[in-house]
C-alpha positions in Angstrom: 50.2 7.0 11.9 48.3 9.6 9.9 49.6 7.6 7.0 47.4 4.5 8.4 44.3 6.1 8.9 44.1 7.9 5.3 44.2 4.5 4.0 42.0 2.9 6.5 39.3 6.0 6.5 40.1 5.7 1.9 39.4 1.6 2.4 36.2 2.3 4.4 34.7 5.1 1.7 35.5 2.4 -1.0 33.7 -0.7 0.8 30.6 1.6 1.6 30.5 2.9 -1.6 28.7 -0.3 -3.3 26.5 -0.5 -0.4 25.0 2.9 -0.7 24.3 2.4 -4.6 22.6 -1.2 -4.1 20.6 0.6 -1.8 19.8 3.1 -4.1 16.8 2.6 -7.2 18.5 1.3 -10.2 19.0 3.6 -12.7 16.9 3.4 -15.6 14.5 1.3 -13.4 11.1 0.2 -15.3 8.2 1.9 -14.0 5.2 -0.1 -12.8 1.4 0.3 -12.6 -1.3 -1.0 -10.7 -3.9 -1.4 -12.8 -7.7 -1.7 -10.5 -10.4 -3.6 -12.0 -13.9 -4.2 -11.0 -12.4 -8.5 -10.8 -9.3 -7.4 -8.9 -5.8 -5.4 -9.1 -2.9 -6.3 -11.6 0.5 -4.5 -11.3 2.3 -3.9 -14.6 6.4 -3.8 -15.3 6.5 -1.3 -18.1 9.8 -1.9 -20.6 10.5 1.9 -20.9 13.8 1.1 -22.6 12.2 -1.5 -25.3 9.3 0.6 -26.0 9.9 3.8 -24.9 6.7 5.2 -27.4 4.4 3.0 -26.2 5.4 3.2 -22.6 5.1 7.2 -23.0 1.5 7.0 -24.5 -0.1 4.2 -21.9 1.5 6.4 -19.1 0.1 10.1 -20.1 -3.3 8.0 -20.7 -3.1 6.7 -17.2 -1.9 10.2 -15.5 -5.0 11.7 -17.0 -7.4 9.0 -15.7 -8.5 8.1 -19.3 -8.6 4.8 -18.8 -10.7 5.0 -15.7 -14.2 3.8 -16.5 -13.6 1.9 -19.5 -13.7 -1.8 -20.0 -12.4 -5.0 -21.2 -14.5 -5.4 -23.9 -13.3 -8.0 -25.7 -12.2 -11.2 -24.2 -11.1 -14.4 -26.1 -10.5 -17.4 -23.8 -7.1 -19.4 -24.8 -5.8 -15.6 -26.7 -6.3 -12.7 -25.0 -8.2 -9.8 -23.4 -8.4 -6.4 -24.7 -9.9 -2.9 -23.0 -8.8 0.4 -23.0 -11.3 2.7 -25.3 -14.9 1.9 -24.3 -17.0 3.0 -21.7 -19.2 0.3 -20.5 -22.1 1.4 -22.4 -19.7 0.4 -25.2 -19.7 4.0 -26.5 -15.9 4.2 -28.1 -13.6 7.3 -25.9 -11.8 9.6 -28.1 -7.9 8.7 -27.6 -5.1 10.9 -29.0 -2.8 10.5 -31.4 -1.2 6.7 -32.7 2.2 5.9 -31.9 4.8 4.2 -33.8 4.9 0.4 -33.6 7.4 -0.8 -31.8 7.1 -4.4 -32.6 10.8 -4.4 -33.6 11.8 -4.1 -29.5 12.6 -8.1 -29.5 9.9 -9.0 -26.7 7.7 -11.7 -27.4 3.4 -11.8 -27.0 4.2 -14.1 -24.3 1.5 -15.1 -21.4 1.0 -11.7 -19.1 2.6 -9.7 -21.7 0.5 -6.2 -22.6 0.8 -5.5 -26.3 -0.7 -2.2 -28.0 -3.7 -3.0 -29.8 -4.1 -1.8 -33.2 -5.8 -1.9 -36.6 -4.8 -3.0 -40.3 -2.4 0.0 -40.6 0.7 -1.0 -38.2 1.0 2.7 -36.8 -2.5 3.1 -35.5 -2.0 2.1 -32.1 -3.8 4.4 -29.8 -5.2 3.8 -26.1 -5.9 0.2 -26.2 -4.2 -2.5 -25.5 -4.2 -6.1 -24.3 -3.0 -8.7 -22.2 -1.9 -11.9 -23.9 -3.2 -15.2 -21.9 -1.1 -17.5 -23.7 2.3 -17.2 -25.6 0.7 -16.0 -29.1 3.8 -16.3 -31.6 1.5 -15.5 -34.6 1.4 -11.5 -33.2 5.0 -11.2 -32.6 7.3 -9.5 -35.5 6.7 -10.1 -38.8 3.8 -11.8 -38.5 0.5 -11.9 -38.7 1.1 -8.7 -41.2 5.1 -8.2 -41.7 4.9 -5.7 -38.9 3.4 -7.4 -35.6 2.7 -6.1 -32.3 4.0 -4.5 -29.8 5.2 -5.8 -26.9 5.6 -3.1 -23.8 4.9 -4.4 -20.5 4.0 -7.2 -18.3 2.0 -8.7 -15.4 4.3 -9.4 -12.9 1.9 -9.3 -9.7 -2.5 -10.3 -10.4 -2.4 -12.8 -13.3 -5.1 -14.6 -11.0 -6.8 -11.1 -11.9 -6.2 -11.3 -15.7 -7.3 -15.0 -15.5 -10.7 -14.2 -13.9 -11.5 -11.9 -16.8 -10.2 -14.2 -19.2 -13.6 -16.7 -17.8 -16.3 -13.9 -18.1 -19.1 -14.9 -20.1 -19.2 -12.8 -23.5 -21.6 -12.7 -26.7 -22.1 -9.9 -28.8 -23.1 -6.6 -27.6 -24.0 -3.5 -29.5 -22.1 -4.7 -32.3 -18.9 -6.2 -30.6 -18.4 -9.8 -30.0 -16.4 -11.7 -27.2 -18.0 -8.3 -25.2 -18.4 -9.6 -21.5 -21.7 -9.6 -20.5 -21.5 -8.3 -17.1 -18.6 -5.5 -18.0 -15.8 -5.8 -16.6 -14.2 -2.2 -15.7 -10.7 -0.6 -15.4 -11.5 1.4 -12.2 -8.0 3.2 -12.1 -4.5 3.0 -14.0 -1.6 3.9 -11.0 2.1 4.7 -11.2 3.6 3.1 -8.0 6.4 5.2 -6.5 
């Protein structure tokens, strides 16, 4: 008898035990963002494992409200739309230090896909970045340089969002073209728990 429940109470830990872990967050789950805009909210998968520098640096950007207050300042219908490092008065932030390019990971500057933006030198990346509107094979690795760029999150909730900044009217403005006219501003850059 005793016999019979050890192996009944031993089958029961067993079956339970997959339960209790689906339940559980994944391990190594991708963190997300909800990024707030003066033309609506996007939320952001962020491919921690892929890109684990560029992750890192858009994160500590976020958590110290650097982004808040600047802009999309350029936007490029049919490519893309990049912000991160102006204030609307287009007056440039200071960021920190570039990160390595990780345009090596394997993702692809696919539609909704955030990418760091950079200058000539591949390793320059800093706080900006930008969100691709179509698939733009010409940025992904090697090209358009032999080093490309990085890929290292997505829009997986707002691309209505993304698409209604992708429409604002731009022209020049204090020296930058495709600049919105009427700015279009990052209000807040959130981890979601």
């Amino acid at each position: 008898m005793f016999k019979k429940i050890l192996v009944t109470l031993t089958l029961a830990l067993l079956c339970a035990a997959p339960l209790q872990a689906k339940d559980a967050p994944a391990a190594g789950k991708n963190p997300q963002v909800e990024i707030e805009t003066t033309l609506g909210s996007m939320t952001v998968e962020l491919f921690s494992k892929e890109a684990p520098l560029s992750v890192k640096n858009f994160l500590e950007y976020g958590e110290k409200g650097f982004y808040n207050g600047t802009i999309f300042h350029r936007v490029i219908a049919g490519f893309m739309i990049q912000g991160g490092g102006l204030t609307a008065e287009m007056v440039p932030k200071q960021p920190g230090a570039p990160v390595k390019n990780e345009a090596a990971n394997g993702l692809k500057n696919d539609r909704g896909t955030l990418s760091m933006a950079r200058t000539g030198d591949p390793d320059s990346a800093t706080s900006q970045f930008f969100i691709n509107l179509v698939n733009n094979d010409a940025l992904n690795r090697p090209n358009p340089d032999g080093h490309g760029y990085a890929v290292f999150g997505k829009v997986v909730k707002g691309m209505e969002t993304v698409d209604k900044i992708a429409a604002t009217k731009t022209g020049n403005k204090k020296g930058f073209r495709d600049a919105p006219e009427t700015p279009v501003v990052i209000k807040s850059v959130k981890l979601l728990k």
